[in-house]
C-alpha positions in Angstrom: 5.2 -23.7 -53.0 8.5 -22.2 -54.2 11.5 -22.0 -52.3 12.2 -18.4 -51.6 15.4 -16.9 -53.0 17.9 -15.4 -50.9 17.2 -12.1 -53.2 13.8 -12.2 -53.0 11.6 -9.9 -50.9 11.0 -11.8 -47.4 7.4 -13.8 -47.1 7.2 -12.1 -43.7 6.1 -8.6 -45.0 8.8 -6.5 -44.1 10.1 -5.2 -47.5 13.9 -6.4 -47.0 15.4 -9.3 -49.0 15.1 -12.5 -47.5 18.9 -12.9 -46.7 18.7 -9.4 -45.1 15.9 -10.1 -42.6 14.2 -13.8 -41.8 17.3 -15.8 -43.5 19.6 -16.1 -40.5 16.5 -16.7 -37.8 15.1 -20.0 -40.2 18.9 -21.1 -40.3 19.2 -21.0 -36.7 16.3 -22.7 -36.1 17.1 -25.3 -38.6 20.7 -26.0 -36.8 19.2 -26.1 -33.4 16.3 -28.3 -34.5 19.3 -30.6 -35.9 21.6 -30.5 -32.3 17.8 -31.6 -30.9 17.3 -34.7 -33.0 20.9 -35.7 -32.7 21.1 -35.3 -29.4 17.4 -37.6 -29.2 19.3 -40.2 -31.1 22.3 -40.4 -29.4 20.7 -40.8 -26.1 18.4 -43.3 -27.6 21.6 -45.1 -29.3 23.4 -44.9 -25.9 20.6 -46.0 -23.5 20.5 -49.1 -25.3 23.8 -49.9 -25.9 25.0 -49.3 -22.5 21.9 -50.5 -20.6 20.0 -52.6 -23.5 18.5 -55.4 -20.5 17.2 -52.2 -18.6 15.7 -50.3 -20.8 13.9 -53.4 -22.9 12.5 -54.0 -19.5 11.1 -50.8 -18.4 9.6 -51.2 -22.3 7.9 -54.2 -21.9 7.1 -53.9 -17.6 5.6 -49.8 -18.3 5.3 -49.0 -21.7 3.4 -51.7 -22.7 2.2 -52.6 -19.6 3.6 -56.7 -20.1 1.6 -57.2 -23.2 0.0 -60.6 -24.2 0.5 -62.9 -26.8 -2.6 -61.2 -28.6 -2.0 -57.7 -27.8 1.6 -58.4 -28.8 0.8 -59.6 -32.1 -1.8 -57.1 -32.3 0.7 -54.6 -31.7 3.1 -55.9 -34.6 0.4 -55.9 -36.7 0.2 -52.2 -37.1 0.3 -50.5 -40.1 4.0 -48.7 -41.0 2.2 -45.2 -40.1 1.1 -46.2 -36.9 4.6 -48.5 -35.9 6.3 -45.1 -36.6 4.2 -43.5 -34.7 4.7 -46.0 -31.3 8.5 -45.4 -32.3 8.3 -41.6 -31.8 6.6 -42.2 -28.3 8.8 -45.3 -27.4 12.1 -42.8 -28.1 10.3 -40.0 -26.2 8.8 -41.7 -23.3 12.8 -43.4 -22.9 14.4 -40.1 -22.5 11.6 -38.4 -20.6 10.3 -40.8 -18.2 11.6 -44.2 -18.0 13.1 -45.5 -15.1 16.0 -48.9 -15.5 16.6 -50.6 -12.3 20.1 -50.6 -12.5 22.5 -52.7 -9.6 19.1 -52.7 -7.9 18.0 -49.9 -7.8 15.6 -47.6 -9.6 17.4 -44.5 -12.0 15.6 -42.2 -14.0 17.0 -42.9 -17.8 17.6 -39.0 -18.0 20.0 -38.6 -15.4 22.0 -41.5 -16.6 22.2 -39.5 -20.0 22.4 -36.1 -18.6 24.6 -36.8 -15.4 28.2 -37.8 -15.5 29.3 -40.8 -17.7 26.4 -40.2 -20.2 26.8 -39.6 -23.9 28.4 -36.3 -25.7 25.7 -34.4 -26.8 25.8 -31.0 -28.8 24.5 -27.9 -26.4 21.6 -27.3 -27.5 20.6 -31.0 -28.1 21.6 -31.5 -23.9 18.9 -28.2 -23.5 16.4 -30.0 -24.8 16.7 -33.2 -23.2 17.0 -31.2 -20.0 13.6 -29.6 -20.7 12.0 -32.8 -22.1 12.6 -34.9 -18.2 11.3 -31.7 -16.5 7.7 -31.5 -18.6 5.4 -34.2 -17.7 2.6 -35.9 -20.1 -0.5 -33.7 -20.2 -4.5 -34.5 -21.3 -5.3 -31.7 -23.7 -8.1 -30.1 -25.1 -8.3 -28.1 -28.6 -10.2 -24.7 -27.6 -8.8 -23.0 -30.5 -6.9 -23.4 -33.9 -5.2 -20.2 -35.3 -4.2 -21.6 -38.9 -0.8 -22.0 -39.9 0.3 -20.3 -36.7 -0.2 -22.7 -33.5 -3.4 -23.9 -31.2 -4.5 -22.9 -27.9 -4.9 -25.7 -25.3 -6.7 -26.4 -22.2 -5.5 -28.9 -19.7 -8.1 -31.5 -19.0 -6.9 -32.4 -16.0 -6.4 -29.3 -14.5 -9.1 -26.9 -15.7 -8.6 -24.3 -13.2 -5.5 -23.4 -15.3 -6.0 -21.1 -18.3 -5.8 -22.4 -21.8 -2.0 -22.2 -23.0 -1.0 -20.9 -26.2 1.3 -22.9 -28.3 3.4 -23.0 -31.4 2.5 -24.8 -33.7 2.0 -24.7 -37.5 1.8 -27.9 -38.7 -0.9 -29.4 -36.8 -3.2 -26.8 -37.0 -4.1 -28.1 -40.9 -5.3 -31.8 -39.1 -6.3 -30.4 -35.1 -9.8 -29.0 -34.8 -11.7 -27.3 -31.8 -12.5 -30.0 -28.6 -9.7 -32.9 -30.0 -8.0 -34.5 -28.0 -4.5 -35.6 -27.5 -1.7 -36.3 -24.9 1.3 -34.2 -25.4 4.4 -32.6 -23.3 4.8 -28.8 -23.9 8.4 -27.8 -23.8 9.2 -24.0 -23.6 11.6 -22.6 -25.9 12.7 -19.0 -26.8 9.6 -17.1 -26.0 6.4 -19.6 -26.3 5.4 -23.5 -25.3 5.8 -25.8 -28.2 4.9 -29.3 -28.6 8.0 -31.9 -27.7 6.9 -34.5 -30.9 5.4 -37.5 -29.5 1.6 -37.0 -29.7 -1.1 -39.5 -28.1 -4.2 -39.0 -29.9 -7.4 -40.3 -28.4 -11.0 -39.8 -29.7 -13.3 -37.7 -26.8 -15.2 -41.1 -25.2 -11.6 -42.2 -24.6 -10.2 -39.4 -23.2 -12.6 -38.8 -20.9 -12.2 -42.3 -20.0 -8.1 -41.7 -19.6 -9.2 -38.5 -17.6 -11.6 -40.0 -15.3 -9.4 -43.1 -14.3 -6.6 -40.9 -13.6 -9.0 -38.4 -11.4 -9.6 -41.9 -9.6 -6.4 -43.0 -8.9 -5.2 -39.2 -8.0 -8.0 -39.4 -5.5 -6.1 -41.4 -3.1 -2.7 -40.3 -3.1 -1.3 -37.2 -1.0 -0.4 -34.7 -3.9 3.3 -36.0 -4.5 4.0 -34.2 -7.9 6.2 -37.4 -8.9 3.8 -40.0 -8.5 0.7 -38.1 -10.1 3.5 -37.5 -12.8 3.8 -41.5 -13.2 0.1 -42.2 -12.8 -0.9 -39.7 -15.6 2.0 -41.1 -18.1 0.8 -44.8 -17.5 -2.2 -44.0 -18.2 -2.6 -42.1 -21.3 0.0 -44.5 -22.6 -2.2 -47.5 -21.9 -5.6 -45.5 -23.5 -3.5 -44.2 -26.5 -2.4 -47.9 -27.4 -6.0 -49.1 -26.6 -7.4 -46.8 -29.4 -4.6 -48.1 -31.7 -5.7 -52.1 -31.0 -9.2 -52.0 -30.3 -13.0 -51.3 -32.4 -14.9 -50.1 -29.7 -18.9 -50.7 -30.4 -21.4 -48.0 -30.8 -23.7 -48.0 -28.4 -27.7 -49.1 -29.1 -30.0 -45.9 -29.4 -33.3 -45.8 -28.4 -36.0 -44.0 -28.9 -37.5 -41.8 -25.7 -40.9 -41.9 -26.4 -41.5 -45.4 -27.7 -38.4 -47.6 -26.6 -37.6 -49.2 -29.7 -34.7 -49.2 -30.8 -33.3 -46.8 -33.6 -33.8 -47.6 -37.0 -33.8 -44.4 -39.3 -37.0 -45.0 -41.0 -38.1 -43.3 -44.5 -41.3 -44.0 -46.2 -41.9 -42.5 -50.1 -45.3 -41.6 -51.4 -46.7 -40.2 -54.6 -49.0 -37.3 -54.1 -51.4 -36.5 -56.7 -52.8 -33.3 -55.2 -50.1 -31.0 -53.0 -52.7 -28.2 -52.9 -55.0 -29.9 -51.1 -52.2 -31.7 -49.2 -50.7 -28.3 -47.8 -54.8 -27.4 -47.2 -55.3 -30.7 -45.0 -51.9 -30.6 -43.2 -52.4 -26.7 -42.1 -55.6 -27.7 -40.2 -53.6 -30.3 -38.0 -52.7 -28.7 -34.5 -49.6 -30.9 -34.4 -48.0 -30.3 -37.5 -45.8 -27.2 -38.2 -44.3 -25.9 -42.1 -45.4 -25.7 -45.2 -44.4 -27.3 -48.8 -41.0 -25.2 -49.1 -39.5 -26.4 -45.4 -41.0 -29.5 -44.9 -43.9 -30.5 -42.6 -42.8 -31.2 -38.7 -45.7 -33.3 -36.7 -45.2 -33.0 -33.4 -46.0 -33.7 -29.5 -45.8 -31.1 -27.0 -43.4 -31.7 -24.0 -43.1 -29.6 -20.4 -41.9 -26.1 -20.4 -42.5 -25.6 -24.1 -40.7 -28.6 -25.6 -41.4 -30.3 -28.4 -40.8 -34.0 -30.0 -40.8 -34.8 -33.4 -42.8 -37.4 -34.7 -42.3 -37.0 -38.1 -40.8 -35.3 -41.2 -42.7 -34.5 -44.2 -40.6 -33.8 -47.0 -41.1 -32.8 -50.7 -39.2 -34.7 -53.1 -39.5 -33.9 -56.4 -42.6 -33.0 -58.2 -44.6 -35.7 -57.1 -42.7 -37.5 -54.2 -43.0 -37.3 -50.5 -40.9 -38.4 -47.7 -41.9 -39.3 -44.4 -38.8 -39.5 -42.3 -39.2 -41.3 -38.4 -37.0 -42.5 -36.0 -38.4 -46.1 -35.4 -40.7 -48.7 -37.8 -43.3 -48.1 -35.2 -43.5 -44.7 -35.6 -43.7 -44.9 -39.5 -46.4 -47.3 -39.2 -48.3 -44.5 -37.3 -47.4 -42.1 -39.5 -48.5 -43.9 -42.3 -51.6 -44.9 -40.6 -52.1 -41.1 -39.9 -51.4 -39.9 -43.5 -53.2 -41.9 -45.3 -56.0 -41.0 -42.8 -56.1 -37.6 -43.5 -55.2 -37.6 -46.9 -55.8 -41.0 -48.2 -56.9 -39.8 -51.4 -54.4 -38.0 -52.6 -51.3 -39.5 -51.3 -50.1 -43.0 -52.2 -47.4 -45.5 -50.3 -44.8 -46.6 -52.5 -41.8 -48.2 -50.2 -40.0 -47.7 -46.9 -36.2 -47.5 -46.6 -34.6 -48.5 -43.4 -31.3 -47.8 -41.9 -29.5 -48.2 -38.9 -27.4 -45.5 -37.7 -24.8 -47.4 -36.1 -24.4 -49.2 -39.6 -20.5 -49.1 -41.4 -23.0 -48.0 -44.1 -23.6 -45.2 -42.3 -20.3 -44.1 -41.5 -18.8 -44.9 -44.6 -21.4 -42.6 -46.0 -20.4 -39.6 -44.1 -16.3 -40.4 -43.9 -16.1 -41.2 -47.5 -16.6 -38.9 -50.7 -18.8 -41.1 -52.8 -17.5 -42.3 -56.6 -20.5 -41.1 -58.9 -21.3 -38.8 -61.3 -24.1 -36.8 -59.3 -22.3 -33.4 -58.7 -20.5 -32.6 -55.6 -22.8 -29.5 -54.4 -25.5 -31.9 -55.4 -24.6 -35.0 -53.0 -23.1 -32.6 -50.2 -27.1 -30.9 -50.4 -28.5 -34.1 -49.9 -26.1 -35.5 -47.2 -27.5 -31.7 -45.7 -31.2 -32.8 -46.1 -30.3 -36.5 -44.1 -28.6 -34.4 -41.5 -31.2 -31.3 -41.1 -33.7 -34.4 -40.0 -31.3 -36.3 -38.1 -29.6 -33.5 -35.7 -33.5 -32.2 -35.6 -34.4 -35.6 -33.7 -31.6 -36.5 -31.9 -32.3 -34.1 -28.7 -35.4 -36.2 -28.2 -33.2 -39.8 -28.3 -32.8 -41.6 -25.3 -28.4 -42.0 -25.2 -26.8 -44.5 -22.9 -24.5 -41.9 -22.8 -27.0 -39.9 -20.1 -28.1 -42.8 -18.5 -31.2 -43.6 -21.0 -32.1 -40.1 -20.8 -32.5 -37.3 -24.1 -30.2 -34.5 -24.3 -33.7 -32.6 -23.6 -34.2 -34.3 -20.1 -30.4 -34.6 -19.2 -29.5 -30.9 -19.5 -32.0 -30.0 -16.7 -29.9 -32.8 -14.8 -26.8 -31.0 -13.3 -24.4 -34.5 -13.1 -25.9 -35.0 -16.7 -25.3 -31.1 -17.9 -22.1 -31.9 -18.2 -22.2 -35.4 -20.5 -25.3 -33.3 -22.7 -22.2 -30.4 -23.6 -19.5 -33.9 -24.1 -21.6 -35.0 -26.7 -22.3 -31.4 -28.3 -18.7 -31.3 -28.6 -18.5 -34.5 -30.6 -21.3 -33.4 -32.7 -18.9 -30.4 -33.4 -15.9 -32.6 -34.2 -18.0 -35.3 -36.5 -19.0 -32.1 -38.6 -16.0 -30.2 -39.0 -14.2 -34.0 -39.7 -16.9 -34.6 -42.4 -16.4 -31.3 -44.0 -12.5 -31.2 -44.3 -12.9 -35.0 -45.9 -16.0 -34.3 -48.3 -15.4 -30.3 -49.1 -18.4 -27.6 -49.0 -19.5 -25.8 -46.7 -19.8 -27.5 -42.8 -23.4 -28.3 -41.4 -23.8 -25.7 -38.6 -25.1 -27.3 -35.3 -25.2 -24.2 -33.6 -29.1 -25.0 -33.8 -28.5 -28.0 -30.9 -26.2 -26.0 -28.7 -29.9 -23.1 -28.8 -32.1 -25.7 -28.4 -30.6 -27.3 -25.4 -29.9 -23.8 -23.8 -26.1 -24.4 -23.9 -23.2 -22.1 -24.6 -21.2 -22.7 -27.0 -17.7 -21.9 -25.6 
């Protein structure tokens, strides 16, 4: 983007000349952005000049909770992004929270900047620092993302509280709807605003960090300070978990059969789809037709439904059959050929497992070939229609070996079933911004399980 000239009309809309109307606000802000990170680096400078034993311990004792040798080195392994980014926090978490014992005793590292003896700082820098100890480290939830204008946050640990609107423009080109971070919201001029140091977790491990600190809040008496210290710990110690660690996906399992989860294609040749589409609209169990695909079914309680298989056309003489398990190919094979033996002919089964890098490399990577763009995003479409149109009917360790179908009737489970909706939400909107075209809408799963989507 061009630089705007002082002459030029203002971007803002107001029909002056830039250095007659939004000139002199940006400048401010820029000065007073620059008294902020001077005044950050001074105190950081000082702190560690004047009390370098002090603060390395309150580093090493509650930062990074007295590391081992291979956490240590797993720590100095980090990439340059991700060093920068335990930098950032490190600086932030010095200033806003530490606490040096110092002749015995334990100080908060702010008021030995802020109170007397401390560094010179510029005014507006000591503002900010003065608002930076008073704001604690927050949980927070994405509800909303107004682009290139600021987010609106819910705080997960206190959801009685409305959502808070921030400002924001940067993140809200990476931040989508139910992310999650830790964060301190500062207030300035007329709106909150994010302080800089950002502890990003996915959802499993926030709501991890969020349910050990309900846990340890559970036995204390309400003193603001100490919930203040307990919430900090923690996030700190999940946050660098998720830098260090490969958590494993968990085994799925499929409810009606127990097997475990192997997505299971098998391709036949069909010689006759007349008389196929004839033979297939006489079976009670099986819903669609040659255009949307063939769905066999069994019937569940309260008008439910579980999917056996997927029948789908591919090409002009192909056919699909798409099932959760081996097992369940192997009846839907035995089925088929049954009813249709004539006319349809096995060719080969394809077998994958969805907790495969395969599989995720496949959806978080935009594949190097020559098949067109709309062409592979249509078929990565077509594998998730007949995913997503199964997975209410897995069995997750997640809800306790139950499906989302059983666990939303639950009302401890209800809760986990809308979790996990959420995550759907963020895999597809992650997917879309790396791959391009348009998102997959799951709006279908939040129906079908009789959740709102809010």
């Amino acid at each position: 983007m061009n630089k705007i000239g002082r002459n030029d009309l203002c971007s803002c809309g107001s029909g002056q000349k830039f250095k007659k109307c939004c000139l002199a606000k940006i400048d401010q802000f820029e000065s007073r952005r620059r008294e902020e990170r001077q005044a950050i680096q001074t105190a950081i400078d000082w702190l560690q000049e004047t009390y370098p034993d002090e603060a390395a311990a309150a580093l090493y004792f509650d930062f990074m909770d007295e590391p081992d040798e291979e956490r240590q080195a797993a720590i100095d392994a980090l990439s340059d992004r991700f060093e920068n980014a335990v930098d950032v926090n490190i600086g932030e978490w010095l200033l806003a929270d530490a606490q040096l014992t110092v002749n015995g005793q334990d100080v908060a590292a702010s008021e030995l900047i802020l109170g007397k003896g401390g560094p010179l700082l510029p005014a507006r820098g000591r503002e900010w620092l003065q608002e930076l100890a008073k704001r604690p480290l927050a949980l927070y939830e994405v509800k909303e993302v107004l682009k290139e204008k600021g987010l609106i946050l819910a705080d997960m640990l206190h959801p009685d509280l409305p959502p808070v609107e921030i400002r924001e423009k940067a993140a809200t080109r990476f931040l989508r709807p139910w992310d999650t971070f830790g964060a301190r919201l500062l207030w300035q001029d007329d709106s909150f605003v994010m302080s800089g140091a950002v502890y990003p977790m996915d959802r499993e491990a926030a709501l991890d960090c969020l349910a050990e600190i309900a846990s340890e809040l559970k036995h204390e008496n309400g003193d603001a300070t100490l919930e203040r210290y307990i919430t900090t710990c923690t996030i700190i110690d999940y946050w660098l978990d998720s830098l260090l660690e490969t958590r494993p996906l968990p085994e799925l399992v499929d409810a009606e059969t127990g097997d475990k989860i192997h997505l299971t294609t098998d391709h036949y040749r069909v010689t006759d789809w007349p008389k196929l589409d004839s033979v297939l609209a006489e079976q009670d169990d099986v819903t669609g037709d040659r255009n949307e695909g063939w769905n066999r079914f069994v019937e569940l309680e309260e008008g439910q439904y579980r999917t056996r298989a997927y029948l789908m056309v591919k090409g002009v003489d192909s056919l699909e059959v798409f099932c959760n398990t081996p097992g369940l190919a192997d009846e839907a094979r035995k089925w088929l050929e049954g009813l249709a033996g004539g006319i349809v002919q096995y060719k080969i089964r394809e077998l994958v497992d969805p907790r495969s890098e395969k599989v995720r490399n496949a959806l978080q990577q935009r594949p190097e070939s020559e098949i067109p763009q709309e062409v592979q995003r249509q078929i990565v479409h077509q594998y998730l229609a007949k995913h997503y149109a199964t997975w209410p009917e897995i069995a997750l360790p997640a809800l306790n070996g139950k499906t989302p179908l059983e666990a939303v009737k639950d009302k401890n489970l209800r809760p986990a079933v809308i979790e996990l909706l959420k995550s759907i939400d963020q895999l597809e909107a992650g997917r879309t911004e790396e791959t391009g075209g348009e998102p997959f809408d799951v709006s279908f799963l939040w129906a079908r399980l009789g959740v709102e989507r809010k």
